[in-house]
N, C-alpha and C positions, 0 to 999 in steps of 0.2 A: 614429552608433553609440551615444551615447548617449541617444538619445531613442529609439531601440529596446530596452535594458537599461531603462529607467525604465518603459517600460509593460511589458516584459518583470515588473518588481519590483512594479508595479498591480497587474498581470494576479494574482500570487502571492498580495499580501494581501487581493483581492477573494475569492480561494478559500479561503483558509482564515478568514476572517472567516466567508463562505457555509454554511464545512463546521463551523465552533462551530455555527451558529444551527441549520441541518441535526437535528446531531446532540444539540441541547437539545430542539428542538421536532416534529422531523420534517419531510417534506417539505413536506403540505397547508397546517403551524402558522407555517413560514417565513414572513418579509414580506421582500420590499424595502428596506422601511425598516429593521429589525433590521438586515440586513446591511447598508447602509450608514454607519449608527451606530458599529458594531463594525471598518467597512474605514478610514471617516472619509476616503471617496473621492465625488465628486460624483455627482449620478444619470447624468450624461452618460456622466463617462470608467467608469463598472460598464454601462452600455447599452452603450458601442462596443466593450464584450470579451462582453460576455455582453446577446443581447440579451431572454433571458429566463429567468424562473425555474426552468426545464427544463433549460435551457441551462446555467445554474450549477450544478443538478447533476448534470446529464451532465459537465460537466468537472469536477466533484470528483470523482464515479466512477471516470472515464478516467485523473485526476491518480493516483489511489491504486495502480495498475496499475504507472504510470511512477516510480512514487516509490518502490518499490521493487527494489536493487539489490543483490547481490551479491558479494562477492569472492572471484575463481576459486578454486578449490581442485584439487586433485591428485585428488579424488574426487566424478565430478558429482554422485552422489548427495546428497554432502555441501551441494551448494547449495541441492539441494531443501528440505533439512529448515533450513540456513536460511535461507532465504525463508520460511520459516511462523513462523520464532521472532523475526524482525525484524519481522515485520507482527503477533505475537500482543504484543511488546514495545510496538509504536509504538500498537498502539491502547489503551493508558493512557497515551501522552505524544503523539499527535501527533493535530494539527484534521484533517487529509486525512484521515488513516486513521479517525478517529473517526464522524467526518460523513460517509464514507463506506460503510464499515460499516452504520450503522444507516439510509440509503438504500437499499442491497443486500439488507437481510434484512426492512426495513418493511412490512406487511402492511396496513396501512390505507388507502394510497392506490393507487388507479387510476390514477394521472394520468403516471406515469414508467417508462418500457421498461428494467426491470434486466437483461435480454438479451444485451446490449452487451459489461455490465459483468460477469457470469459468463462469458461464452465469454471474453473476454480472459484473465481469471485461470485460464480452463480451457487455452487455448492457450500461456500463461506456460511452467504447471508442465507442461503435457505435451511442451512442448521442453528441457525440462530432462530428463524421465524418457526422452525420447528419445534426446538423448546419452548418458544416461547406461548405457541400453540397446546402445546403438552399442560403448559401451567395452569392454560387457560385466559392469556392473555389477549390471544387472537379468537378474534370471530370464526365459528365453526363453520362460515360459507366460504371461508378464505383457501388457496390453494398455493400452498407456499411456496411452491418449485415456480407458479405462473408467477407470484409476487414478486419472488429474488432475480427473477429473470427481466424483467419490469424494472425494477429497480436499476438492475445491472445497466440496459440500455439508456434508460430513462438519467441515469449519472454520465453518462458517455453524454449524451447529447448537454446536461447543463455544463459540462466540462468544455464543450467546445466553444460554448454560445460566450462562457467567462472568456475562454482564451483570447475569442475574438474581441470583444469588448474591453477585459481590464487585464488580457495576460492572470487570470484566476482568481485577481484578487475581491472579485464580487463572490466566489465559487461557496461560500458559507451562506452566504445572505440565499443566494440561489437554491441551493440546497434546504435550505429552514423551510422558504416555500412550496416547495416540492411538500417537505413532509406535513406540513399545515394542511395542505390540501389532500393527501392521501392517508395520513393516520386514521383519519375519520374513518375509512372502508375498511382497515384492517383490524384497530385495535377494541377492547369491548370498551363501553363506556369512560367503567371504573379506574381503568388506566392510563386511557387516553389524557386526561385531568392531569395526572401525575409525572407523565414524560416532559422533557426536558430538550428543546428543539432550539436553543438559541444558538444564533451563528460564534459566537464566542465561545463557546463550547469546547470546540477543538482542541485553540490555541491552549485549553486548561488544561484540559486531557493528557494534551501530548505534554506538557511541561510535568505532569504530575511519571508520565511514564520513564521520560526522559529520567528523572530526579531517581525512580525507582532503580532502573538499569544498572544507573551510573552505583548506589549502591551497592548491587548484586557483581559488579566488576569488582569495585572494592576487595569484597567480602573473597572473590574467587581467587583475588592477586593475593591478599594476604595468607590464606589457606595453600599457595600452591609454592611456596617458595622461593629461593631468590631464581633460579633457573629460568623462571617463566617473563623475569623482567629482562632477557637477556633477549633485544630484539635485534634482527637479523637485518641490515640492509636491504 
């Protein structure tokens, strides 16, 4: 067990080491050696998780998908919108989301299939908009696969517009806008009223998740023995 949690916690700062250098340099500008510099892991144990430069960032891509989460709400819509404001918040504080991002929208390299990495986030929020549909909180002229795909683009583009402008740090405010202006088509009246679209939003969220996590590690370290605190260079 604990030699699975320790490459499990490799495996972590090989990617976010990856997704700094990623998102400093780009995919093509990337080395090997930078990320290893930055993981301060040997070429071996970065080979036997990742055995290529592709490969590290297809899984910072994939990672970005999974890293964000959630907390139920009484209004699925309400998850929808944050999930945009958790990922518009984390990409000025977090390496995945950063490094990953500017591999999704990168335009200079041929060499990496971003396909993967949109239909994911296009199948994310369209199972969101699908319950939430279910509930009855979307409008029955709505077509949620066109919505989440829409969406998907439509963050790509406020994501670069911030880059350029303030490096992301407008990417909240940007986003609120966005959804001011489109909840009206999607959501029915009654709920519309009741969501919750403010740029500050995020930074709560992910504090409240953060707090959560950090709990659930807790809870895992003291359940699993002293073996699992034995970490491994």
């Amino acid at each position: 067990m604990a030699r699975q949690d320790r490459a499990i916690r490799t495996r972590r700062v090989i990617l976010e080491a990856a997704a700094s250098v990623f998102d400093e340099f780009g995919f093509d500008r990337a080395t090997i050696a930078e990320i290893l510099t930055r993981a301060g892991v040997t070429k071996g144990a970065l080979y036997f998780h990742f055995p290529s430069k592709e490969d590290l960032a297809l899984a910072v891509l994939h990672e970005q998908v999974l890293d964000i989460a959630v907390r139920p709400q009484a209004i699925k819509l309400q998850e929808f919108v944050d999930a945009g404001q958790i990922l518009a918040y984390r990409l000025r504080h977090d390496a995945i989301q950063r490094g990953a991002a500017r591999l999704a929208i990168e335009q200079s390299s041929n060499h990496l299939d971003r396909k993967q990495s949109m239909s994911a986030w296009s199948s994310f929020v369209e199972g969101l908009l699908k319950e939430a549909k279910a509930r009855g909180e979307v409008m029955g002229s709505v077509d949620v696969r066109d919505t989440a795909e829409l969406f998907v683009g439509a963050f790509a583009g406020l994501q670069m517009m911030s880059k350029a402008f303030t490096d992301q740090n407008d990417l909240s405010q940007r986003l609120t806008v966005f959804f001011e202006h489109t909840l009206p088509t999607i959501a029915v009246p009654a709920i519309l009223a009741k969501l919750r679209v403010d740029p500050e939003r995020g930074a709560q969220l992910d504090a409240e998740l953060q707090r959560h996590a950090a709990l659930e590690d807790e809870e895992h370290l003291a359940g699993a023995g002293p073996d699992l605190l034995d970490v491994a260079p």
